[in-house]
C-alpha positions as CSV (number, residue, x, y, z in Angstrom):
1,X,21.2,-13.4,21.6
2,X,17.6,-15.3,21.9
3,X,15.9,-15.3,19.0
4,X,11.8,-16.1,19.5
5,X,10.3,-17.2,16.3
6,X,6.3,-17.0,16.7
7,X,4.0,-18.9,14.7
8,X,0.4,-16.8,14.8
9,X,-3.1,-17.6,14.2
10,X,-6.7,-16.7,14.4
11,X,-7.1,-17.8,18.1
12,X,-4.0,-19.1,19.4
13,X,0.0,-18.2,19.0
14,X,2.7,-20.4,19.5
15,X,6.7,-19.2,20.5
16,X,10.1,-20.5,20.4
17,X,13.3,-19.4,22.2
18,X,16.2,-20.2,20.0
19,X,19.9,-20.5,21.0
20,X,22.5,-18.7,18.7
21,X,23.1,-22.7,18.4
22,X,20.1,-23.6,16.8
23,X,18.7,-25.5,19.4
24,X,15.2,-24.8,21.2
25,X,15.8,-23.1,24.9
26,X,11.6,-23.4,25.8
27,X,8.0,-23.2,24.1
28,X,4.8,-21.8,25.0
29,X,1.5,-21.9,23.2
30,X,-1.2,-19.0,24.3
31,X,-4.3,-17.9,23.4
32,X,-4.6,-14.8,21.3
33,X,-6.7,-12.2,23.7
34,X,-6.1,-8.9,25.5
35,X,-3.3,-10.2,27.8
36,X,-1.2,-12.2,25.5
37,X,1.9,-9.8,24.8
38,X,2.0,-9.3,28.4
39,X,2.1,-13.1,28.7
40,X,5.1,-13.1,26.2
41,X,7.1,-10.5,27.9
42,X,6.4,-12.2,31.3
43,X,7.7,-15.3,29.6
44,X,10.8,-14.0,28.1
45,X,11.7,-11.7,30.7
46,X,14.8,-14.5,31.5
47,X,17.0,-13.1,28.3
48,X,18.0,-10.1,28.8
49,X,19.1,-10.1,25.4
50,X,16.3,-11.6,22.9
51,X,14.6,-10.1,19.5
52,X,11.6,-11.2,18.4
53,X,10.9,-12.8,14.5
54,X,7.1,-13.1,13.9
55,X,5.6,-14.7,10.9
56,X,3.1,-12.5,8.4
57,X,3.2,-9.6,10.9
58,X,1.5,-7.2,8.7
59,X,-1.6,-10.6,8.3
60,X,-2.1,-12.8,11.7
61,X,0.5,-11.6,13.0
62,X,-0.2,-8.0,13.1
63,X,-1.5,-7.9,16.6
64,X,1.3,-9.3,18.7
65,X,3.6,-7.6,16.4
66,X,2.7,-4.4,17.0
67,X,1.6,-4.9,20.6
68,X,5.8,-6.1,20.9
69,X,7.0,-3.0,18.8
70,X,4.8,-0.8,21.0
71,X,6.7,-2.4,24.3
72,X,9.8,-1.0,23.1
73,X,10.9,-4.8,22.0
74,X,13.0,-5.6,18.8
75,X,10.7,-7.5,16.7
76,X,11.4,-8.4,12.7
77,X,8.7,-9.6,10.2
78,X,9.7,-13.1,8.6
79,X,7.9,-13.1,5.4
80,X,5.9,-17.1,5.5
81,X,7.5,-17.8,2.2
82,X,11.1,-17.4,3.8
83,X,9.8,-19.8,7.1
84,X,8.5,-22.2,5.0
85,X,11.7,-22.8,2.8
86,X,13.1,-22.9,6.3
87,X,11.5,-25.4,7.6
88,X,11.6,-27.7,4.5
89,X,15.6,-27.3,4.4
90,X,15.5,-28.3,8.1
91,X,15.7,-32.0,9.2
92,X,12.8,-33.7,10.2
93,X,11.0,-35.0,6.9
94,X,9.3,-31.4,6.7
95,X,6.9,-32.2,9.0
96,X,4.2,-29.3,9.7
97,X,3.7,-28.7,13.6
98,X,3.1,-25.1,15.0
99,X,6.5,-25.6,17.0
100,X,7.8,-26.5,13.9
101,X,6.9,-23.8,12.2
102,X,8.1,-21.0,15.1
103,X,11.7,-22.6,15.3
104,X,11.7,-22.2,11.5
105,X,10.4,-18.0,11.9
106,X,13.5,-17.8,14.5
107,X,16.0,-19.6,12.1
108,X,15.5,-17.4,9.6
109,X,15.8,-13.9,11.7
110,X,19.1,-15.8,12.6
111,X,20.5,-16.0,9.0
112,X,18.8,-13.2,6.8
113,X,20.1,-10.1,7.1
114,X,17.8,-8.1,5.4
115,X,14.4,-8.8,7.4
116,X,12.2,-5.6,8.0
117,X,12.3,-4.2,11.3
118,X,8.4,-3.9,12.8
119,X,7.8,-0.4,13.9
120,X,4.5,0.8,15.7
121,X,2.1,2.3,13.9
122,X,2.3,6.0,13.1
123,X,1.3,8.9,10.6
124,X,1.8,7.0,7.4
125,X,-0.9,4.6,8.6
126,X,-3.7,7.3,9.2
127,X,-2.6,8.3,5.5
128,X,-3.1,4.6,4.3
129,X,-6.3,4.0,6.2
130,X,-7.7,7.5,5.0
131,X,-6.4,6.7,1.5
132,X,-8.1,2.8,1.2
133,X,-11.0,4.0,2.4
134,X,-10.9,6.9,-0.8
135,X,-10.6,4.4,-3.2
136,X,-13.5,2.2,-1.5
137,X,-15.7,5.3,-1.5
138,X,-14.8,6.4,-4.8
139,X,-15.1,2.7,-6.5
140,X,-18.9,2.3,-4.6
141,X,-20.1,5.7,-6.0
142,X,-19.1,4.6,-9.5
143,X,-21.2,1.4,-9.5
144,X,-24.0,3.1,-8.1
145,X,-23.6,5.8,-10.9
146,X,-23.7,3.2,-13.5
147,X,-26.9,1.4,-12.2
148,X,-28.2,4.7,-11.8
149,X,-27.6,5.9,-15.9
150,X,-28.7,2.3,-16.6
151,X,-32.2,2.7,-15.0
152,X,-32.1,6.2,-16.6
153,X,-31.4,4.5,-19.7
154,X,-35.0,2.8,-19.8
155,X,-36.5,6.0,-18.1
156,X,-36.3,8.4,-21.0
157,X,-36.2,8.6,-24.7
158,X,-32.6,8.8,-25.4
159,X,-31.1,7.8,-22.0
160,X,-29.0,10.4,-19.7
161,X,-25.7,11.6,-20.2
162,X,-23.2,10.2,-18.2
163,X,-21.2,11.4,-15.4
164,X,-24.4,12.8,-13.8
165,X,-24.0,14.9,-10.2
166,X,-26.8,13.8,-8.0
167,X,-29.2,17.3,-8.5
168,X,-28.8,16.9,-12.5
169,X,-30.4,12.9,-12.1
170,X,-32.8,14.5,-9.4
171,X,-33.8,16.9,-11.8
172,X,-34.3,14.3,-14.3
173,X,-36.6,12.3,-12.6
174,X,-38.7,14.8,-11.2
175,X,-39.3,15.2,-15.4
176,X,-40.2,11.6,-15.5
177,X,-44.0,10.1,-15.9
178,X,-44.4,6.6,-15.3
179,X,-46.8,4.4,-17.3
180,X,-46.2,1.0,-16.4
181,X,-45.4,-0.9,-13.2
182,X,-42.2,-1.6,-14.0
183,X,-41.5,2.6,-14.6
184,X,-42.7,3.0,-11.0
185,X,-40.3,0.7,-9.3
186,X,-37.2,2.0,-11.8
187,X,-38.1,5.6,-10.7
188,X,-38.3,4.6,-7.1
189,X,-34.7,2.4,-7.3
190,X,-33.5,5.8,-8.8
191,X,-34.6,7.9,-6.2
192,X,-32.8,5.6,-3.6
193,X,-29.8,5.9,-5.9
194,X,-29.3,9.3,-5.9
195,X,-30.1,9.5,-2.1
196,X,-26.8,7.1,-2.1
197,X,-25.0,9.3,-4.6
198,X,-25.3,12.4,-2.3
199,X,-24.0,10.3,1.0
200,X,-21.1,9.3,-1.3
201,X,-20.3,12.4,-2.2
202,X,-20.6,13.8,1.2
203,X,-18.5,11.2,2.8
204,X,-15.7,11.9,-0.6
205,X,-15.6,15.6,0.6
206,X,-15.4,14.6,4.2
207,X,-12.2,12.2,3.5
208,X,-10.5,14.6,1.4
209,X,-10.7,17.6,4.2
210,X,-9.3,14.6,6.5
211,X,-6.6,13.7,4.3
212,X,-6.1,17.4,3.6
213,X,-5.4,17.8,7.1
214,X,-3.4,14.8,7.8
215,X,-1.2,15.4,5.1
216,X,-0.8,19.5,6.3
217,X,0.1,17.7,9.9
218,X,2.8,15.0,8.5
219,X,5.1,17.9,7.3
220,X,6.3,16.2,3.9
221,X,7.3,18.2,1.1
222,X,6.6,15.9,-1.4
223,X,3.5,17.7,-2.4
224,X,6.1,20.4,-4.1
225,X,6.1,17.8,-6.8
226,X,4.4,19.1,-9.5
227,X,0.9,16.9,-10.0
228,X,1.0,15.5,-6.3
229,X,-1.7,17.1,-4.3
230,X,-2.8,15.9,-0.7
231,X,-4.4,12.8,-2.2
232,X,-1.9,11.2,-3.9
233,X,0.5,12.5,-0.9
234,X,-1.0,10.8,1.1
235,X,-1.4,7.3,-0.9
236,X,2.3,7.6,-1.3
237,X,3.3,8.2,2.4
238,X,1.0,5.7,3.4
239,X,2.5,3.2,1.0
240,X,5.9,3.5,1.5
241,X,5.5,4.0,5.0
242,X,9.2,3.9,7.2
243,X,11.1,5.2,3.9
244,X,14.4,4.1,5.8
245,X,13.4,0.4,4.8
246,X,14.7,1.5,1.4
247,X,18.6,1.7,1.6
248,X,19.3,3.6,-1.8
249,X,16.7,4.9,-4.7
250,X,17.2,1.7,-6.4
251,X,15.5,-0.3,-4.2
252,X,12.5,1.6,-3.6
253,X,12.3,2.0,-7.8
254,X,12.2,-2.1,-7.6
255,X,9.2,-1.4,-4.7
256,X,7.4,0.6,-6.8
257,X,7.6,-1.4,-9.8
258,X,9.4,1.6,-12.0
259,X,13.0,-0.6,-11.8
260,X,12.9,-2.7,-15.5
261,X,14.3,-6.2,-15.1
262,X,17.0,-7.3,-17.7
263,X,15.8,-9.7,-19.8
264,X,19.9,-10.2,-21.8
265,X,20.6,-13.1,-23.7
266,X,24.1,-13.6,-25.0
267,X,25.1,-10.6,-27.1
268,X,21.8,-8.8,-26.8
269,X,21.1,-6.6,-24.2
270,X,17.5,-5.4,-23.4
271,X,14.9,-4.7,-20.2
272,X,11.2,-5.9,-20.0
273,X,8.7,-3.9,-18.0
274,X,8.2,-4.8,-14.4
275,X,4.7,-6.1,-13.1
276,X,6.2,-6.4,-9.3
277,X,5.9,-4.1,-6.8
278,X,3.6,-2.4,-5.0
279,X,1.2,-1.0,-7.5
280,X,-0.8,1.2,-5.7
281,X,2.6,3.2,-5.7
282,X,2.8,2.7,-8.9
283,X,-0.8,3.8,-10.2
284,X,0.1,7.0,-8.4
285,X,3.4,7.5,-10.0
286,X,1.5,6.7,-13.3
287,X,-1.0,9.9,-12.7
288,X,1.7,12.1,-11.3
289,X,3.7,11.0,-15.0
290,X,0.1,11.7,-17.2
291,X,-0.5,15.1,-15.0
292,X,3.4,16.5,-16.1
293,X,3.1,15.3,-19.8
294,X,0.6,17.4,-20.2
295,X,1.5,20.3,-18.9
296,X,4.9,22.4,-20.1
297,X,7.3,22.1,-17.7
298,X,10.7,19.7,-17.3
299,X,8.3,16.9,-16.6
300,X,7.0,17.2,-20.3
301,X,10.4,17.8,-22.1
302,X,12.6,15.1,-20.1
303,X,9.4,12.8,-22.1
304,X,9.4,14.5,-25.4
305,X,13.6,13.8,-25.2
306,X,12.8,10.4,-24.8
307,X,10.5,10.2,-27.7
308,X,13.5,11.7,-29.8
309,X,15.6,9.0,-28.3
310,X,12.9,6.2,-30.4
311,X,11.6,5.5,-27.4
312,X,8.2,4.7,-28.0
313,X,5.2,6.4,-25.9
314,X,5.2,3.8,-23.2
315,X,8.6,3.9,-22.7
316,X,9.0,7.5,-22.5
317,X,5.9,7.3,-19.7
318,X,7.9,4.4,-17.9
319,X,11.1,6.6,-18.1
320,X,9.2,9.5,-16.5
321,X,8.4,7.7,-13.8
322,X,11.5,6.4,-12.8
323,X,12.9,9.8,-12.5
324,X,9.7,10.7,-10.8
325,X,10.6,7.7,-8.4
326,X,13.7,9.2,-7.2
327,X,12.5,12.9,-6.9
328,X,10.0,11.5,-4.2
329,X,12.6,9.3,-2.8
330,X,14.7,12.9,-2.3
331,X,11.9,14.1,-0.7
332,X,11.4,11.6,1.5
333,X,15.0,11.3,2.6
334,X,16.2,14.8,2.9
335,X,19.0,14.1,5.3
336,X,20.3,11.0,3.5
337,X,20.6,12.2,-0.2
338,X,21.4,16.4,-0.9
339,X,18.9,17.8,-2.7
340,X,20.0,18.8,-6.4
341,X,17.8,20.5,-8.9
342,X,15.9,18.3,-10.1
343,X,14.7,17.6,-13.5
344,X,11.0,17.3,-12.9
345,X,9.5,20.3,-12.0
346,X,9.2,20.9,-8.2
347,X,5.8,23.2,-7.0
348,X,2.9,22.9,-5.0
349,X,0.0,21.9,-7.6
């Protein structure tokens, strides 16, 4: 088997056939453009049997990644921590050479068994693009909210409330007089600010009826889960995209940052919270854990046991969230775990 470690950049890609041996069977450096995984494929069509290893292929390398995975190819993505310890095990003084570095991508797909397999892009990555682009919208339309209540703040005798919809700050203004200059130019910033407010909020609505409908079309039933709705749905799915990555519930609870780490020494035996993982998954497990506390339901006892266990408050929450972990895991494995009755309440919110 061929391995071909590719070492990617902005403009320009550079690959290396390497024997089971170790040694380097041929090298080609392209430039990065339309035809380049064509140029590959014509290149490597002499081993029959070959797998591809490329370096950061969900950064630089995400392009002839996915234009390989999307040829039907076998590609893996070599994380450029693991290359790097690679290549300064290897002989050679550690020199740095783009070569270099490509032999050092195949090496490792040689040796580590546990490299994730690139597949092309599907559902999950509509529901990550739709849900990024949420959290954009939703983080822009807070700032301009607060410079908005800011310049309301000097506006009027008292200031505004705060969380203001765009007709209740419209209606405001229309009750301001200016006096001075400066008035004028707040009360015309203002006016541009709401205009903003209500393309925000038209472009919010607009992203939820898409992920509304994305989510609908992907099938999942993890939106049975009592506090997951289609927007969270759809930030998990897109998150954890090929669940099968994940061989048991313990190792997606270490990728979503609900595993604790064992922090023993000698005799005494204690965990510490976890601050790995991906936390995006973990902000939404975090909401899904506030939404069934405070509500009645198995969600809300399972965390009042705790508390009777002298578990304090956060730990009851981090607890919760664990066994929330799994539950989705269920979900998202149906064929590879039975589904038991779960402890946290299962319905559509």
């Amino acid at each position: 088997m061929i391995t071909i470690g590719i070492d990617p950049h902005k403009s320009s890609l550079t690959a290396v056939a390497l024997q089971p041996s170790g040694e380097t069977a041929s090298t080609i450096r392209l430039e990065v453009n339309s035809n380049t995984v064509d140029r590959l494929l014509a290149w490597a069509i002499r081993w029959t049997q070959r797998q591809w290893a490329v370096e950061g292929a969900a950064g630089l390398g995400h392009g002839v990644a996915q234009g390989l995975a999307g040829a039907g190819e076998p590609v893996l993505d070599v994380p450029a921590q693991l290359a790097a310890r690679a290549r300064l095990l290897n002989t050679g003084h550690a020199r740095k050479t783009d070569p270099i570095d490509a032999a050092a991508v195949a090496m490792v797909a040689q040796h580590h068994r546990r490299l994730h397999p690139v597949r092309a892009e599907g559902h999950s990555v509509v529901l990550r693009l739709l849900s990024e682009r949420r959290d954009d919208l939703a983080e822009e339309r807070t700032r301009t909210a607060n410079r908005l209540h800011a310049l309301l703040r000097d506006l009027i005798a008292g200031g505004a409330k705060r969380n203001l919809t765009a007709e209740q700050a419209a209606a405001l203004l229309r009750t301001v007089r200016p006096v001075t200059a400066a008035d004028e130019q707040r009360k015309a910033l203002c006016r541009e600010l709401v205009a903003d407010l209500r393309r925000l909020d038209t472009a919010l609505r607009r992203n939820g009826e898409d992920i509304a409908t994305a989510v609908a079309a992907h099938g999942t039933s993890v939106t049975q889960i009592h506090g997951i709705g289609p927007i969270l749905a759809a930030k998990i799915l897109g998150h954890t995209s090929a669940v099968e990555r994940f061989p048991t519930r313990h190792h997606f609870a270490s990728y979503c940052g609900t595993a604790p780490i064992e922090a023993s020494s000698g005799e005494q035996r204690r965990h510490r919270l976890s601050r790995a993982g991906n936390r995006q998954l973990n902000r939404a497990l975090h909401l899904v854990a506030v939404c069934q506390i405070r509500t009645s339901g198995p969600g809300r006892e399972y965390y009042q046991r705790k508390l009777g266990e002298a578990k304090t408050p956060a730990e009851a929450r981090r607890a919760l969230k664990r066994r929330l972990c799994d539950t989705i895991y269920r979900h998202l494995v149906p064929r590879r775990l039975p589904r038991r009755s779960p402890s946290i309440r299962t319905r559509r919110s």
